[in-house]
GUGUPA-353849 format. One record per residue: residue number from 0; residue in one letter; x, y, z of N, C-alpha, C in turn. Coordinates in pm, 1 decimal, padded with zeros to 6 digits. Each point is the difference from the previous one (the first is absolute). Layout:
torba=NUM	kero=A	n_east=X	n_north=Y	n_up=Z	ca_east=X	ca_north=Y	ca_up=Z	c_east=X	c_north=Y	c_up=Z
...
This chain:
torba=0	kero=X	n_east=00084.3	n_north=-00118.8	n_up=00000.0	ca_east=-00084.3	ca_north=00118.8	ca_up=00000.0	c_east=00088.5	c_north=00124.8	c_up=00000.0
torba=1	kero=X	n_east=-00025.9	n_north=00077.9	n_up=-00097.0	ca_east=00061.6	ca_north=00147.0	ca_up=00003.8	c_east=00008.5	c_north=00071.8	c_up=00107.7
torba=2	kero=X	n_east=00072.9	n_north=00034.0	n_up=00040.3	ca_east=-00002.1	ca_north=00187.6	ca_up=00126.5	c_east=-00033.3	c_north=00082.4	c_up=-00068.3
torba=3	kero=X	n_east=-00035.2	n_north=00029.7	n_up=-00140.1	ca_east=-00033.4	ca_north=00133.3	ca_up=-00048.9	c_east=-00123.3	c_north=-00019.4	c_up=-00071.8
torba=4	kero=X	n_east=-00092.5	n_north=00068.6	n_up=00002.0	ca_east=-00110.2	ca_north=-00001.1	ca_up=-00031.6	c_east=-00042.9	c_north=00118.1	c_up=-00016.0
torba=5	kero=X	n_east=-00119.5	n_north=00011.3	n_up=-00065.7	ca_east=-00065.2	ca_north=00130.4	ca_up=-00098.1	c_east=-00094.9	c_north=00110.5	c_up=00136.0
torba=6	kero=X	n_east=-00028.3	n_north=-00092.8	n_up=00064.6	ca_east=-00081.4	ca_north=00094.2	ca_up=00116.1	c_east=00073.1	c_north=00050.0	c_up=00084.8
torba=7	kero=X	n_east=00120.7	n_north=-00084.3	n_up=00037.6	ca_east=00138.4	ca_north=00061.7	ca_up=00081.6	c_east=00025.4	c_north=00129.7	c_up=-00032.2
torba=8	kero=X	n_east=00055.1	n_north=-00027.0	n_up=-00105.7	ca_east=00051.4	ca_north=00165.9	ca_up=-00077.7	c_east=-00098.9	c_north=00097.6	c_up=-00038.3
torba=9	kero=X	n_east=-00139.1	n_north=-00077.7	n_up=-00025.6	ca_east=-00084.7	ca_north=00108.2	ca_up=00012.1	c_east=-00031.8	c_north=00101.2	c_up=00123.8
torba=10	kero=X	n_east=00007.8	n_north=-00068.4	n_up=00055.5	ca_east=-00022.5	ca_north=00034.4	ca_up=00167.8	c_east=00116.4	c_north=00084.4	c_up=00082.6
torba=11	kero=X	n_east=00141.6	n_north=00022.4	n_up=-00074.9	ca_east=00112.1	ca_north=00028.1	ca_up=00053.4	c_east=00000.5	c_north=00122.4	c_up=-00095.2
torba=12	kero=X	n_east=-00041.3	n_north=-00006.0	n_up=-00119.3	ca_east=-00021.3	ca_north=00118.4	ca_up=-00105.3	c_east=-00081.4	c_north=00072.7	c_up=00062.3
torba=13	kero=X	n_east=-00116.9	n_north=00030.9	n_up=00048.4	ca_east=-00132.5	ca_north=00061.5	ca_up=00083.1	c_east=00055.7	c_north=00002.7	c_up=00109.4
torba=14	kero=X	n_east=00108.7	n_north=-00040.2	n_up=00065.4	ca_east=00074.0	ca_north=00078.9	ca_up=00091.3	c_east=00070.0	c_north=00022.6	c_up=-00004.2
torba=15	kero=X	n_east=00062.5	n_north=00075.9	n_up=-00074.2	ca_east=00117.3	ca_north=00077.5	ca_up=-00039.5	c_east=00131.9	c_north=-00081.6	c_up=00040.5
torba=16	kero=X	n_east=-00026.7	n_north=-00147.0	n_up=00021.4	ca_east=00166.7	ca_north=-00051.9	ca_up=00017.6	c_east=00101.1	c_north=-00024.9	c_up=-00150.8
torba=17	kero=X	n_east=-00016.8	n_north=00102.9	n_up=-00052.9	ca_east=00014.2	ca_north=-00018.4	ca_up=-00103.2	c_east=00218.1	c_north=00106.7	c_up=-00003.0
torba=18	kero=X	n_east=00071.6	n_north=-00096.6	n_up=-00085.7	ca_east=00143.7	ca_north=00034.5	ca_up=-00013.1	c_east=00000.5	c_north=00004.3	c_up=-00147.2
torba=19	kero=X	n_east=00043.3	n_north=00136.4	n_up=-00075.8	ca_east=-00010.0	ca_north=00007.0	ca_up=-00162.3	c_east=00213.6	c_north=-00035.0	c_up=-00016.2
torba=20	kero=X	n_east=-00005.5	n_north=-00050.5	n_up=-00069.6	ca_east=00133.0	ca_north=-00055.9	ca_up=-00010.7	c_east=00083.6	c_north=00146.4	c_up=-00098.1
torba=21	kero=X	n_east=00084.7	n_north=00036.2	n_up=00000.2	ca_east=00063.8	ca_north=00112.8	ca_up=-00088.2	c_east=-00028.5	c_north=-00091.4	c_up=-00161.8
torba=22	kero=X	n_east=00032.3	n_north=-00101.9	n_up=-00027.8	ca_east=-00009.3	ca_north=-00064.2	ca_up=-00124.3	c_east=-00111.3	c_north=00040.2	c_up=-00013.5
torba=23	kero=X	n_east=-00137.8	n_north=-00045.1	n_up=00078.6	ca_east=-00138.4	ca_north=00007.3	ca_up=-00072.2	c_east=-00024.3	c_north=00159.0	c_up=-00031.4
torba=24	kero=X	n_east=00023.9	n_north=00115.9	n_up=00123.7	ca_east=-00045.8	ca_north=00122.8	ca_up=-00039.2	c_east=00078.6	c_north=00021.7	c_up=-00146.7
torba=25	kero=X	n_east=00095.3	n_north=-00036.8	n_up=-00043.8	ca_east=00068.0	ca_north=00055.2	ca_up=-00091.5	c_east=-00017.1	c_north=-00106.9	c_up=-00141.9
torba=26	kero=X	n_east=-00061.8	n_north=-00105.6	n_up=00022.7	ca_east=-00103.5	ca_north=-00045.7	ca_up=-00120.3	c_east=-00119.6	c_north=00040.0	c_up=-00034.8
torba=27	kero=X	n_east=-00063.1	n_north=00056.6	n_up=00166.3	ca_east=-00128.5	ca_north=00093.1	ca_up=-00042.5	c_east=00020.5	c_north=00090.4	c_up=-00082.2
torba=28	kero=X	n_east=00093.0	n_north=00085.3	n_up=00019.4	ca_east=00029.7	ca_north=00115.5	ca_up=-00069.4	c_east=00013.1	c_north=-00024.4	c_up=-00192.4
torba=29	kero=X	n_east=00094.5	n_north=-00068.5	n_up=00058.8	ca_east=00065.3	ca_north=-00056.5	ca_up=-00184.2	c_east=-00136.2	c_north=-00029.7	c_up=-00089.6
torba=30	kero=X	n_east=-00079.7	n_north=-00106.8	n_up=00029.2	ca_east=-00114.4	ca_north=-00039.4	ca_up=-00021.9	c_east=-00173.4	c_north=00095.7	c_up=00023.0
torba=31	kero=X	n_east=00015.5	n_north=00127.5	n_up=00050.7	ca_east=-00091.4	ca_north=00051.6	ca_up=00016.4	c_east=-00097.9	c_north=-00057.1	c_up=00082.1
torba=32	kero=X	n_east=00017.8	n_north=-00095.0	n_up=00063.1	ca_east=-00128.5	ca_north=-00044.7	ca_up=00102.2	c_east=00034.0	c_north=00062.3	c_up=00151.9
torba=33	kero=X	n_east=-00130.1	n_north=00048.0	n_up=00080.8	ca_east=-00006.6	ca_north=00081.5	ca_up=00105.2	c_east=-00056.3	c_north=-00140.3	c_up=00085.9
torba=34	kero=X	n_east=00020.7	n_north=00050.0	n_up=00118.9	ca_east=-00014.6	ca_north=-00044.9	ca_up=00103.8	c_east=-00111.3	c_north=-00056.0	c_up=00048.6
torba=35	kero=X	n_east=-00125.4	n_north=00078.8	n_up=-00072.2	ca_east=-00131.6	ca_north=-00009.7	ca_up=-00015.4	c_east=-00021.1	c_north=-00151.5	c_up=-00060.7
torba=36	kero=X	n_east=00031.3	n_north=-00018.7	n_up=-00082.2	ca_east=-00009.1	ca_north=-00122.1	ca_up=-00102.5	c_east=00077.6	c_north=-00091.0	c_up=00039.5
torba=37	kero=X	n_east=00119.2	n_north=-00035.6	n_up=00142.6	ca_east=00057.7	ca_north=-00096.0	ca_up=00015.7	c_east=-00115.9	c_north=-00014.9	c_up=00134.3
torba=38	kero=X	n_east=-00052.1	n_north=00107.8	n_up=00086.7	ca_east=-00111.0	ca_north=-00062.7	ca_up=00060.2	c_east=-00129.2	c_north=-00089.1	c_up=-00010.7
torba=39	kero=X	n_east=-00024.7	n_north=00080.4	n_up=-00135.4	ca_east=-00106.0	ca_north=-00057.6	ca_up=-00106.0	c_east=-00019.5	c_north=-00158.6	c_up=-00027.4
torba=40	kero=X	n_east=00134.6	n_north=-00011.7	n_up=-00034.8	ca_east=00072.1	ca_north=-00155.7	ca_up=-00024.4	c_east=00003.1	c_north=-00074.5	c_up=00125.3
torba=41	kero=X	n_east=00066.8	n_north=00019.7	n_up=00086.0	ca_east=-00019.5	ca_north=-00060.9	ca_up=00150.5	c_east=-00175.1	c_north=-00023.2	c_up=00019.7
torba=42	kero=X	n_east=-00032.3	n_north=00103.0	n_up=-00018.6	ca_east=-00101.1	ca_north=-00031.2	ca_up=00122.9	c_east=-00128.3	c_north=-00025.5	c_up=-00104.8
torba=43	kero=X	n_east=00007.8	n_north=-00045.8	n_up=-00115.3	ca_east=-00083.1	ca_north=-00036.8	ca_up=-00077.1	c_east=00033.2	c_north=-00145.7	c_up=-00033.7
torba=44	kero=X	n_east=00167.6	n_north=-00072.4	n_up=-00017.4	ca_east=00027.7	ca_north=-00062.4	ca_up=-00099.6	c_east=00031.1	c_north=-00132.4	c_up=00047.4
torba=45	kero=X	n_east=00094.6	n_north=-00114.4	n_up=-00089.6	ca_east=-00009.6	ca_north=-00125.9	ca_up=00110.9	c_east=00190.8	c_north=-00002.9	c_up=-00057.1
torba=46	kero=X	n_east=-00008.6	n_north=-00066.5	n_up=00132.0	ca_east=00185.7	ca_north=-00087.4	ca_up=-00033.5	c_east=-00028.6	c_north=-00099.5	c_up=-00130.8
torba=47	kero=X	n_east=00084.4	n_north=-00014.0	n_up=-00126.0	ca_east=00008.1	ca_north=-00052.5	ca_up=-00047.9	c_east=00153.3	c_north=-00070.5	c_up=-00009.5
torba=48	kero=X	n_east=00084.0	n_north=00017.7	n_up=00041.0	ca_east=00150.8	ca_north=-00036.0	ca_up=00020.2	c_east=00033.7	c_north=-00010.6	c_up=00151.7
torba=49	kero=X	n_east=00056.0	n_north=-00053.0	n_up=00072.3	ca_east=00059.1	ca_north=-00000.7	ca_up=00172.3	c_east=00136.2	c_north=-00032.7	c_up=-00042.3
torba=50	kero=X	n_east=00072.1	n_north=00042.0	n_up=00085.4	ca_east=00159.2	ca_north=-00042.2	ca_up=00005.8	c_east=00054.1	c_north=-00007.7	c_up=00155.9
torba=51	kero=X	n_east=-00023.2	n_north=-00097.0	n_up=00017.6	ca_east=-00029.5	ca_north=-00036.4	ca_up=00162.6	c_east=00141.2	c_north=00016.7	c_up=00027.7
torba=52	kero=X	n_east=00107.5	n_north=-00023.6	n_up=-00050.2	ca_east=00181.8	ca_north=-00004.9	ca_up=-00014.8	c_east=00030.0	c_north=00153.5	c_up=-00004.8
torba=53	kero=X	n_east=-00072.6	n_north=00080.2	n_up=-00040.9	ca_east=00079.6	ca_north=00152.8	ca_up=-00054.8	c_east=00063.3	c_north=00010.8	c_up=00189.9
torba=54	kero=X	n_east=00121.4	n_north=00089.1	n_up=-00077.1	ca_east=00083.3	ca_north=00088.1	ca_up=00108.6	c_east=-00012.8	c_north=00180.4	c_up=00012.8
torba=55	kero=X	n_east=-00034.1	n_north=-00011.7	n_up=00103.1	ca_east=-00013.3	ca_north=-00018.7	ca_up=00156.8	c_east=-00083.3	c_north=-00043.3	c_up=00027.4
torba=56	kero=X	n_east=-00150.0	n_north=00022.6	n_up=-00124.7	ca_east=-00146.0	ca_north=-00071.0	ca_up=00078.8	c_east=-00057.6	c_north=-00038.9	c_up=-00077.9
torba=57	kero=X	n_east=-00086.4	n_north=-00098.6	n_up=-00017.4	ca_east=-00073.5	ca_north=-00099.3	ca_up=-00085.5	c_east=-00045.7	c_north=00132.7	c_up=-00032.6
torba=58	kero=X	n_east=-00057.1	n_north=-00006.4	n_up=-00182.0	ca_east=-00071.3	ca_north=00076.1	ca_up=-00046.3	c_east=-00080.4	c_north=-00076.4	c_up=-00083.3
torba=59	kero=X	n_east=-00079.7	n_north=00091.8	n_up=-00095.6	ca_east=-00108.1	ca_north=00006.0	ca_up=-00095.5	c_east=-00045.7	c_north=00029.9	c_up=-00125.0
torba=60	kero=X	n_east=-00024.7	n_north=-00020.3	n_up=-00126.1	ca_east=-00050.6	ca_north=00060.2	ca_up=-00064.6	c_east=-00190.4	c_north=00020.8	c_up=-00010.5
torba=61	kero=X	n_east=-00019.7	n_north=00164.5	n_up=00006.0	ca_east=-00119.3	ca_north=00003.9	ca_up=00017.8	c_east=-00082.9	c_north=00065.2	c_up=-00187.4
torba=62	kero=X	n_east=-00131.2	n_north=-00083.9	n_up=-00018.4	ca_east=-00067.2	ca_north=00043.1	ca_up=-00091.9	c_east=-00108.5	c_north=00073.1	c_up=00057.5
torba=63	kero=X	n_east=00029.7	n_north=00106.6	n_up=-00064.1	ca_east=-00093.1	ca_north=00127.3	ca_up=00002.6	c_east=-00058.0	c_north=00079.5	c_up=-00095.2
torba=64	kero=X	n_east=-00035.0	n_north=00119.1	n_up=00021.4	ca_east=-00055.3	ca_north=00099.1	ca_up=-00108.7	c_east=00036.0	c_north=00156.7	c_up=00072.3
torba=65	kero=X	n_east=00052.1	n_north=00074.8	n_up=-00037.8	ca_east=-00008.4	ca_north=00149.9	ca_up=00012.9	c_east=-00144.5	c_north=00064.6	c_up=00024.4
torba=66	kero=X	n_east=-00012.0	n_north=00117.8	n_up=00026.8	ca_east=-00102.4	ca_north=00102.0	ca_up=00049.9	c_east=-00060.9	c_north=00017.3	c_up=-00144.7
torba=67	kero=X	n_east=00045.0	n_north=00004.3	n_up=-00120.8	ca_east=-00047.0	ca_north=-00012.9	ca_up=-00104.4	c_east=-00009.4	c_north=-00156.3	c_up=-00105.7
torba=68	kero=X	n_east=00009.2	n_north=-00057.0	n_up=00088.7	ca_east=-00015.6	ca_north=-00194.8	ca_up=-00033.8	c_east=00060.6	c_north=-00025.0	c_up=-00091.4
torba=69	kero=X	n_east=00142.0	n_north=00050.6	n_up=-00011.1	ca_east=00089.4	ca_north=-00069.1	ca_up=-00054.1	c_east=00112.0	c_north=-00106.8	c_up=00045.7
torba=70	kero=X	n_east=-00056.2	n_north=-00103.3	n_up=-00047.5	ca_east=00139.3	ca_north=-00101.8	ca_up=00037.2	c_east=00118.5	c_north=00048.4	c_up=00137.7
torba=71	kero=X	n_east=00035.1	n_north=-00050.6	n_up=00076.7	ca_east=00098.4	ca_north=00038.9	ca_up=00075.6	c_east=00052.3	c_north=-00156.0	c_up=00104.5
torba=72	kero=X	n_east=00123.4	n_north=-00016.1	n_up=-00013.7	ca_east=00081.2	ca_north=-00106.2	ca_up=00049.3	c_east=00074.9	c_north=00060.6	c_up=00127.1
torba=73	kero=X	n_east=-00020.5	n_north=-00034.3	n_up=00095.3	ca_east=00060.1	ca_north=00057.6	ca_up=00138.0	c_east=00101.2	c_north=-00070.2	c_up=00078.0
torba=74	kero=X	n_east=00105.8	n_north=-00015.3	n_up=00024.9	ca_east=00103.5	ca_north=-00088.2	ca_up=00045.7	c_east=00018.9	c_north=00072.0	c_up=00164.4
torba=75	kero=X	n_east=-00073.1	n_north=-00084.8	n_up=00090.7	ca_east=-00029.9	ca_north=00050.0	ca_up=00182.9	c_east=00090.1	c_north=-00139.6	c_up=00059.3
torba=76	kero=X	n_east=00090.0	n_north=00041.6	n_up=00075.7	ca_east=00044.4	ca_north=-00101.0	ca_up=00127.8	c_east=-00054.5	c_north=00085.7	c_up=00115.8
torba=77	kero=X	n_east=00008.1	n_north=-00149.0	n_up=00093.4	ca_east=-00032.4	ca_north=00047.7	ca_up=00146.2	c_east=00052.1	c_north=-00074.6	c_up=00122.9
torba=78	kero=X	n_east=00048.8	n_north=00091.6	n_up=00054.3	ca_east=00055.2	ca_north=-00048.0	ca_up=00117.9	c_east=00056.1	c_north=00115.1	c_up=00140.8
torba=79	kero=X	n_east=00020.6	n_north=00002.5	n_up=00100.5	ca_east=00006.8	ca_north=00117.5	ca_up=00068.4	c_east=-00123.3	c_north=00065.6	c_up=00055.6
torba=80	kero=X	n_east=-00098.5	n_north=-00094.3	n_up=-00062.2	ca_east=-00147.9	ca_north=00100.2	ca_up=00032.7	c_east=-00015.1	c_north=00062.1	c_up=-00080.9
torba=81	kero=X	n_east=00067.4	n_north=00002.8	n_up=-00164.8	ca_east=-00068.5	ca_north=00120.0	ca_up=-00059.3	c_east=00011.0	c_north=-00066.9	c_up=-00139.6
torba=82	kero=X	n_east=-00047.1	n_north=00079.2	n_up=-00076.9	ca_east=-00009.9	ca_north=-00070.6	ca_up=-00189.4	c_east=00124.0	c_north=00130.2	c_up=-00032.4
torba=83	kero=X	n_east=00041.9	n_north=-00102.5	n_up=-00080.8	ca_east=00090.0	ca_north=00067.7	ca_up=-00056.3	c_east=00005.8	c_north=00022.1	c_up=-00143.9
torba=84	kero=X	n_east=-00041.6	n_north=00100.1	n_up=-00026.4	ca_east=-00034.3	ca_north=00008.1	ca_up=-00196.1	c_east=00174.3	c_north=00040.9	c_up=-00035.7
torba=85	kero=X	n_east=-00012.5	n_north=-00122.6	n_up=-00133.8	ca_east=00109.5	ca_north=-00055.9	ca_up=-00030.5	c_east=00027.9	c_north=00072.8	c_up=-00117.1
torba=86	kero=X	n_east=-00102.6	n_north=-00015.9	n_up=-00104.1	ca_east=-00018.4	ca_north=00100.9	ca_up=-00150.0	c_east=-00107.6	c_north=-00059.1	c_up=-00018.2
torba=87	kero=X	n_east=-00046.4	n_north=00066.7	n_up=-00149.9	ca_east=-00137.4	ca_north=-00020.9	ca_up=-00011.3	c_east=00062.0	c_north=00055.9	c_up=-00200.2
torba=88	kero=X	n_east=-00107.4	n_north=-00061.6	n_up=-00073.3	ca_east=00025.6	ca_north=00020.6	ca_up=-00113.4	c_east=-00112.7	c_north=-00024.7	c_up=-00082.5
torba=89	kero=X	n_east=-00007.2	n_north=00043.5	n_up=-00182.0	ca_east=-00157.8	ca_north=-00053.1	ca_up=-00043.5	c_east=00069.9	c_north=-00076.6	c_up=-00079.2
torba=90	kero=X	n_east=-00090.6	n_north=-00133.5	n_up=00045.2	ca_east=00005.4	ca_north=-00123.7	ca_up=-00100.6	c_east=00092.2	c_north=00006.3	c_up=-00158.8
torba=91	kero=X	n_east=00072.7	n_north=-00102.9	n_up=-00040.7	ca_east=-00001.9	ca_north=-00024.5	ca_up=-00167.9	c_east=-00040.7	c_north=-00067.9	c_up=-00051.2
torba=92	kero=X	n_east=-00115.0	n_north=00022.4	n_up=-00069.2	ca_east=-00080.7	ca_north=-00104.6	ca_up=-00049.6	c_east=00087.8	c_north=-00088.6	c_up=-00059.3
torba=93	kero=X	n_east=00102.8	n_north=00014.0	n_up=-00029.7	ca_east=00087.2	ca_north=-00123.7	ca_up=-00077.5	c_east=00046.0	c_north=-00085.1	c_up=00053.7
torba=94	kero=X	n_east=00007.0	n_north=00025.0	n_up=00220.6	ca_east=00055.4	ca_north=-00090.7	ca_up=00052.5	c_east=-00103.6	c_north=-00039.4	c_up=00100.3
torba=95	kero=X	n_east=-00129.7	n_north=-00005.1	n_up=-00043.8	ca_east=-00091.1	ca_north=-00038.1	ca_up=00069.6	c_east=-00165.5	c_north=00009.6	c_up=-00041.2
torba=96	kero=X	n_east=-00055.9	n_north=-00144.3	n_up=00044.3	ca_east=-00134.6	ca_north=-00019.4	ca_up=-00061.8	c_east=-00105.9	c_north=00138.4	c_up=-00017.7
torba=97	kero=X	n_east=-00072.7	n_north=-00068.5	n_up=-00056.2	ca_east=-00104.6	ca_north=00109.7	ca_up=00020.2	c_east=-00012.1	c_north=00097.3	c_up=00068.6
torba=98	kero=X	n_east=-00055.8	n_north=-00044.8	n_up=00086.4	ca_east=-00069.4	ca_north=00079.8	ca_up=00164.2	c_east=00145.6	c_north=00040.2	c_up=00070.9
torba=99	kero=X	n_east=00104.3	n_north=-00039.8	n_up=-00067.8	ca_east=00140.5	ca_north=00041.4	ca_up=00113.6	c_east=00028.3	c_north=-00105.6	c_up=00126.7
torba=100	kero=X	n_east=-00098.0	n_north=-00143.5	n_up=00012.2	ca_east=00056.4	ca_north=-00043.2	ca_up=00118.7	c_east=00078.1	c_north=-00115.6	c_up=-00006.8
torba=101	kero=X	n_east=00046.5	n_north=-00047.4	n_up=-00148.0	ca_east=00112.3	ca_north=-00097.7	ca_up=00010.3	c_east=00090.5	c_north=00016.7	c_up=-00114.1
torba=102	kero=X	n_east=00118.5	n_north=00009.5	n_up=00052.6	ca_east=00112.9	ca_north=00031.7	ca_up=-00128.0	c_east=00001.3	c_north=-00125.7	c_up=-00090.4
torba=103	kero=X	n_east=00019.9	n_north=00081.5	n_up=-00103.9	ca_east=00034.3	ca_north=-00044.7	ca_up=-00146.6	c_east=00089.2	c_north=-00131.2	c_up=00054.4
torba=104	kero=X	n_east=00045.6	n_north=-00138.4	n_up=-00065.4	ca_east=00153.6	ca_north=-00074.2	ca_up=-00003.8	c_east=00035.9	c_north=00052.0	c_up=-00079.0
């Protein structure tokens, strides 16, 4: 059974235990997505990837949608008591199905 789960981090997002990593603010930027739309994604969307091994803390990939329902992929670890947004990026349809929730082989 996983330690990380979708209501966890939902629940740690809605309380502000939230740690933005310097990598992620500075992919937000690059990429134009606000902060608004990585909440959006959290607290709308489901884990479609876990990486129970990542270092320092098991993480996630989350499927979501932006404030304007566009596609959005959210990469959250957690540990310390808090989620830790990792980066976040929009889908390539070339390296992933349809709907965005399983990569291409």
């Amino acid at each position: 059974m996983s330690s990380i789960n979708i209501d966890t981090i939902q629940a740690l997002y809605s309380a502000r235990s939230i740690y933005w990593t310097d990598h992620a603010l500075k992919r937000l930027q690059e990429r134009g997505i606000q902060r608004d739309d990585v909440k959006h994604c959290i607290m709308t969307g489901k884990i479609i990837e876990e990486y129970p091994y990542d270092y320092p803390f098991p993480s996630c990939l989350i499927l979501g949608c932006t404030v304007d329902l566009k596609s959005l992929h959210v990469v959250v670890g957690m540990g310390n008591g808090l989620i830790w947004i990792i980066s976040a990026y929009y889908p390539n349809p070339d390296e992933w199905n349809e709907d965005y929730s399983v990569r291409r082989k």
